[in-house]
C-alpha positions, 0 to 999 in steps of 0.5 A: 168145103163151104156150105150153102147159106141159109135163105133169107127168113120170111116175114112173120106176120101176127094178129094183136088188138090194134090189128096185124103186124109185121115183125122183121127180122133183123138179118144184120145182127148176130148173137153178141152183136151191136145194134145199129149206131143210131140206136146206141146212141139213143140209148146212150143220151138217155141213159145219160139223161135219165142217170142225171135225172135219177141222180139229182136227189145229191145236189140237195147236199152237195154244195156247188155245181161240181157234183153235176159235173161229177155224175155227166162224167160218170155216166159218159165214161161208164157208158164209153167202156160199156160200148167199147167192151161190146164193140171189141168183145171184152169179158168182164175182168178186162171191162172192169179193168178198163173201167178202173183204168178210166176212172184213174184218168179223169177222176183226178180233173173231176173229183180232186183238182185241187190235188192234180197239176195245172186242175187235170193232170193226174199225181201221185197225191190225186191217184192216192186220193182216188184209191182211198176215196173209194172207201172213205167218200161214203162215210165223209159225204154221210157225217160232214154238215150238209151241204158238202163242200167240194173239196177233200174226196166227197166228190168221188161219190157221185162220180162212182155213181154215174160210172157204175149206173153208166156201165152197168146199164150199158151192158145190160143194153147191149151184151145181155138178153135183158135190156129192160133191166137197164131201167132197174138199174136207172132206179138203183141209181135214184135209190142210191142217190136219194139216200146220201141226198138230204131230208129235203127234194124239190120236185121229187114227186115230178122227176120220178113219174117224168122218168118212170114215163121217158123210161117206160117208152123207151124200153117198150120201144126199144123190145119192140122196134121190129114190130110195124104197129101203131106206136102212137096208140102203145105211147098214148097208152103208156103215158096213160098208165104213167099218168094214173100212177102219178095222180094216185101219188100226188094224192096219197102225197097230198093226204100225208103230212106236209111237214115230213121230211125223208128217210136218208142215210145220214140221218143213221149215223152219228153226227159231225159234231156233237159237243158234248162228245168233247169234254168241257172247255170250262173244265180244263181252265185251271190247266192254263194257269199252270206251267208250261202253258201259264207264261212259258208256251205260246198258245197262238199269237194273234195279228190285228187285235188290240190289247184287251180284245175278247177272244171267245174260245167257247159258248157254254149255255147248259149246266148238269150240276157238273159242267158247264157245257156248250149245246149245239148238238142234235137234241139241243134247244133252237135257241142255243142253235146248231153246228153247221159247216161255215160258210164264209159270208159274200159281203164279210169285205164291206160289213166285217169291223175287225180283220185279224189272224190267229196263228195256232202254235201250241193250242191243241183242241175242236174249238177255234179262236174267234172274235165278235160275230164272226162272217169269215173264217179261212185257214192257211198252211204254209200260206195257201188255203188250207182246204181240207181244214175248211171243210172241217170247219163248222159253227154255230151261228146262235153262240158264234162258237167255231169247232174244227174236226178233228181238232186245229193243227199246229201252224195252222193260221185263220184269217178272221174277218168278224163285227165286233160290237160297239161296248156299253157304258155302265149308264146305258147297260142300267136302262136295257130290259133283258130279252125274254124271247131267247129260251136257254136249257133250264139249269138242273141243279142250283145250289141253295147255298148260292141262292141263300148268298145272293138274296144276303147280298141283296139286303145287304147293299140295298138292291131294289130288284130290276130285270135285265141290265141292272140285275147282271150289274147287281150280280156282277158287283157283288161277286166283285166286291165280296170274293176274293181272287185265287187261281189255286197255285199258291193255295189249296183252293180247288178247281173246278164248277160242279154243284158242290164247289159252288157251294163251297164258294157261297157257304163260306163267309169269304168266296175264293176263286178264279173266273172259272167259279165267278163266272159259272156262279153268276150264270147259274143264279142268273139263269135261276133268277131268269135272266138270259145268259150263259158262260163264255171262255176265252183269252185277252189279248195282252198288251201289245198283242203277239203272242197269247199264253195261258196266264191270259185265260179268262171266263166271264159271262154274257147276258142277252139285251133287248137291243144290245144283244149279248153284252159281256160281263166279267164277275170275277174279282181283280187278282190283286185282291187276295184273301190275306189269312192269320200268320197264327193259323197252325194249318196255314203252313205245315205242309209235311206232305211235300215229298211229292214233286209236282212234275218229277215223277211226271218227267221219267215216266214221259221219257220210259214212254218215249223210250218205249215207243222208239223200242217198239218202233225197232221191234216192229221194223225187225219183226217185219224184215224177219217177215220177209225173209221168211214169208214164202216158207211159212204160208202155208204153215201160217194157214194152218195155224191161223184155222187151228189157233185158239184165238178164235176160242177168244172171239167166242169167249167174247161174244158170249160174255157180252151176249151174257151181261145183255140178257143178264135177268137182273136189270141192275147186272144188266147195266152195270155189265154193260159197263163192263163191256167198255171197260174190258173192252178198253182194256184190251185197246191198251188202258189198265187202270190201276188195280182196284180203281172205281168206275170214274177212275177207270173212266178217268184213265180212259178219257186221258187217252180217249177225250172226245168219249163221255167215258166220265158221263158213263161212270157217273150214270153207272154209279147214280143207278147203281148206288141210287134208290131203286132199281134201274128199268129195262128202258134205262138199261136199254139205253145205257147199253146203246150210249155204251155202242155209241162210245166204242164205236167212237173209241174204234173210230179213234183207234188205228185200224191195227190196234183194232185187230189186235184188240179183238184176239188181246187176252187182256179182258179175259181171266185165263190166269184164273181160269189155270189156277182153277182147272189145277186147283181141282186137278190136284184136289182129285190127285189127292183124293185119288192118292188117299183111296189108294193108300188105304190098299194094300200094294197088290189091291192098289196095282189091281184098282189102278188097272181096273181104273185104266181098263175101265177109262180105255174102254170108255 
């Protein structure tokens, strides 16, 4: 039985301000419907438009085109799935699906083409590179060196964006009851976009009131398209009100600093490259003069060098009293620049005066090889463009140091294109002011030993002062001619360029040592007598070039020239002037104690670890097939244990023992309990320092495992504050705890996800043993205190006494 139709709605008229009106209902449209074809259009160009728009704030730290490409993309599949789970009716896990489905089909061409098949046919290698983008892009596109380069899966971040900005608006268009919210989701998008930016925008002021002003009409317009009035008076009226708000902004604007830059994200996390996350170069400079890295292992073997070329591994310009490091970092000073992702120079063809190739064999670590002022630098894997290794590249432009993140790989070989600056004579270097202009960090500690020694030598050979040139080449021969050369392994001389081994270098009437004291002495007196110069490490091509070994590992220093700019100055006496010392000395040749063998013990305990390691490998792949045959019997026995187990009785033990030593009353237990957090906290990522170690031990023992941590600075900090005069402030407690947050949170980047896990439920860094031994210490005591009480009963009396204890404990 049909039933009859309803009659056709009448007109509705209304009365408003600007006069009557006429609303008309649309008879065309049920609930759900589309709405006509032309207004899905408009509504689709302008959500394009507008999601461009409010997107703009990434090309500020995106370098390239490619991320435009990326958002239009975006936004046009997003609103295509919108429209599409309209039109067919889709609900929403089928929508979501679709989108997804969408994404794996272009997200390959758009975001990482250079792992497709021709630039667009999606692999198995682009697929998987979308799946794990998902979650690694935002955290890349915030920690690597503005501007982000194109490559790697940086790019799925404004491709993400556009989609979910595209799709999200185009439901609320047109299969919710509130379209307006289409616009909020447009500004969710220029939030989003402006916080992965950089702290520099360029029109942003006029993009944002263009936008509000598109998006107000177009909105307004759209909810009242069925009502006939006088559009003209409702759009004047609407770019009015946009045009009052934009005055008031650009004057609050003009009111505020000019200087400012804004908030991003990025400026949250922690940086790309800090160097002094990385322990020293300079510090592991006698390594290379000991076997296997001295003669045996090729670091890298060089092509286009000649014999005798620097290779700068390094530029170190600040001094703790400890190390020479290198600065670069985000407090650093401007003079000694900043780490910023190198960028090849367009005109490195015509302007580069040396073109060779490092080949990295055995050398592991973050800083590159690299000669003179260095325009480009590309590495290859296996002859093509290595372009994930070129997206870590970063270089600091003032020192011409380059660092790699994440550390170089081994066959990995830079094509460098670099000027190598024309050497001076010894004539024209004695004529060169030094440049003043250039500010390096201020030395903290300078031996007075050294001073005493360098103002002896200047009577000595008659110095008749001088600045620049002629007082690098008065401290550079002196160090020549009144030392003597050890690399300290035939000797006991020490290693190493602290406060106190310069010292020792300058007190005793004969210095001995290697590049590395020469060249941190002479930096560190320079600096003292105001000369601009800093310590640079690196290699010497031997003769005939080919391939570079430790033995040719070298330090010297550089001093900046009015002119010349940093001319290289080597302090370091030859290494055939050793120091000769009386056959008769009755402690030159003893040596009762060379029972130890300097690489014995090292061998069996290098082979127990890979024993170790290929035991645990069988255990792991046993315990997973025992796992998959037993799986569907104990899940539901697994769930009931995992909510019963006492592991989360660890996890609150933790928590409270750090919430303990963080509020500790005593400033002093505050910090020092703040080393304790990281050391229990390595401890259950599988460190164990030997029992009874110090705080550098134990830090010494995690920097083997952790190298990129201060773990050592930590130490020191610990035992300065701990040891030192007075008590610790509330403000240096704070900070230290926050340097501690720092470490671990570097210490888990560093560690596999599922070593994380475990560590978090280990038992290692909780004392359960002394735990028992206490709780059975007092069981037993009150056993015997009980057993006492009753021996003095009678047996009867103690029968009724142990009943009325029981009676008494049941009732209870």
């Amino acid at each position: 039985m049909s039933h009859p139709s309803a009659p056709p709605a009448p007109p509705v008229r209304s009365a408003s301000r600007s006069g009557p009106v006429l609303i008309v209902p649309d008879r065309r449209r049920g609930r759900g419907a589309l709405p006509p074809w032309w207004l899905v259009l408009v509504d689709a160009a302008l959500v394009v438009g507008l999601g461009v728009l409010c997107a703009w704030p990434l090309g500020q730290a995106w370098a390239g085109q490619r991320w435009l490409v990326a958002v239009v993309v975006g936004l046009v599949l997003g609103v295509a799935v919108a429209w599409a789970g309209a039109r067919w009716r889709l609900g929403p896990w089928l929508t979501a699906l679709a989108a997804a489905a969408g994404y794996l089909a272009v997200g390959s061409a758009v975001a990482v083409p250079d792992r497709t098949r021709n630039g667009f046919v999606p692999t198995a290698d682009s697929l998987h590179d979308l799946v794990v983008g998902l979650v690694q892009s935002w955290r890349e596109s915030l920690t690597l060196p503005v501007p982000v380069a194109e490559t790697g899966v940086v790019l799925i971040v404004p491709l993400v964006t556009g989609l979910a900005g595209g799709l999200a608006a185009g439901v609320l268009l047109w299969r919710s009851r509130w379209p307006g919210l289409a616009g909020v989701v447009l500004a969710l998008v220029l939030v989003l976009s402006s916080a992965f930016g950089d702290i520099t925008a360029q029109a942003a002021l006029t993009r944002g009131l263009a936008g509000a002003a598109v998006a107000l009409v177009w909105l307004r317009w759209r909810s009242l398209r069925q009502v006939r009035a006088r559009w003209g008076r409702r759009v004047l009226a609407t770019l009015v009100v946009v045009g009052v708000a934009g005055g008031a902004a650009t004057g609050l604007g003009a009111l505020a600093d000019p200087e400012a830059n804004r908030v991003v994200l990025r400026d949250h996390v922690d940086p790309p490259f800090d160097p002094h996350d990385y322990p020293s170069p300079l510090a592991k400079f006698r390594a290379y003069k000991k076997e296997p890295l001295r003669t045996e292992e090729s670091l890298f073997s060089v092509d286009g060098l000649e014999s005798g070329t620097l290779v700068r591994l390094a530029v170190m310009d600040t001094y703790d009293g400890i190390v020479w490091n290198v600065s670069g970092g985000p407090d650093a000073v401007h003079d000694s620049g900043t780490f910023r992702r190198m960028r090849n120079d367009p005109d490195a063809a015509a302007r580069a005066t040396v073109r060779a190739e490092i080949t990295v064999t055995g050398y592991t670590g973050v800083w590159v090889p690299s000669v003179g002022e260095t325009l480009s630098m590309t590495p290859l894997k296996d002859g093509r463009t290595d372009g994930a290794a070129a997206a870590e590249l970063v270089i600091n432009r003032e020192t011409g140091t380059v660092a790699q993140i994440g550390g170089v790989e081994s066959g990995t070989t830079f094509e460098v294109e670099a000027i190598e600056p024309a050497p001076l004579v010894e004539e024209e270097i004695a004529v060169l002011a030094a440049d003043h202009a250039v500010s390096l960090p201020t030395p903290a500690i300078v031996p007075e030993e050294l001073v005493e020694r360098v103002k002896r030598w200047q009577a000595e050979d008659g110095f008749a002062g001088g600045d620049g040139g002629p007082l690098a080449q008065f401290l550079r021969d002196a160090f020549r001619e009144h030392g003597f050369y050890s690399d300290g392994i035939d000797d006991d001389v020490p290693a190493g360029h602290g406060a106190s081994r310069l010292a020792e270098l300058a007190k005793t009437p004969t210095p001995v040592g290697d590049a590395e004291q020469y060249a941190a002495a002479m930096a560190l007196i320079g600096q003292r007598m105001g000369l601009p110069i800093r310590v640079v490490m690196g290699f010497k091509v031997p003769p005939g070039g080919g391939d570079v070994r430790g033995e040719n590992i070298s330090a010297w220093t550089e001093v900046k020239l009015d002119g010349a700019g940093w001319v290289p100055f080597d302090p370091t006496p030859p290494e055939d002037k050793k120091l000769r010392r009386p056959n008769d000395d009755p402690n030159e040749d003893p040596q009762p104690q060379v029972l130890q063998p300097p690489r014995v013990p090292g061998e069996p305990k290098e082979a127990s670890d890979n024993l170790q390691q290929g035991d645990g490998k069988r255990k792991e792949l046993d315990v997973l097939a025992v796992l998959g045959t037993i799986l569907g019997i104990a899940f539901d026995v697994a769930k009931v244990a995992l909510l019963l187990s006492p592991l989360w009785g660890v996890l609150l033990f933790k928590f409270l023992r750090r919430r303990r030593r963080r509020r500790a009353g005593d400033t002093t237990q505050r910090l020092t309990g703040a080393w304790r957090e990281l050391a229990d906290r390595t401890r259950d990522l599988g460190v164990r320092p030997a029992p009874g170690s110090t705080r550098r031990e134990s830090a010494y023992a995690v920097a083997e495992r952790y190298d990129a941590v201060p773990v050592v600075t930590l130490a020191h900090t610990a035992d300065r504050h701990v040891y030192g005069d007075g008590e610790p402030t509330p403000e240096e407690a704070r900070a230290y705890w926050s340097d501690v947050d720092t470490a671990l949170r570097r210490i888990r980047k560093a560690t596999p996800w599922w070593r994380r896990i475990v560590a978090r439920f280990s038992l290692a860094s909780v004392p359960w043993r002394a735990g028992l031994a206490r709780i059975r210490g007092s069981v037993a005591r009150r056993a015997r205190g009980l057993g006492r009480r009753l021996a003095g009963l009678g047996p009867v009396r103690r029968l009724r006494a142990a009943g009325r204890r029981l009676t008494g404990r049941l009732r209870r």
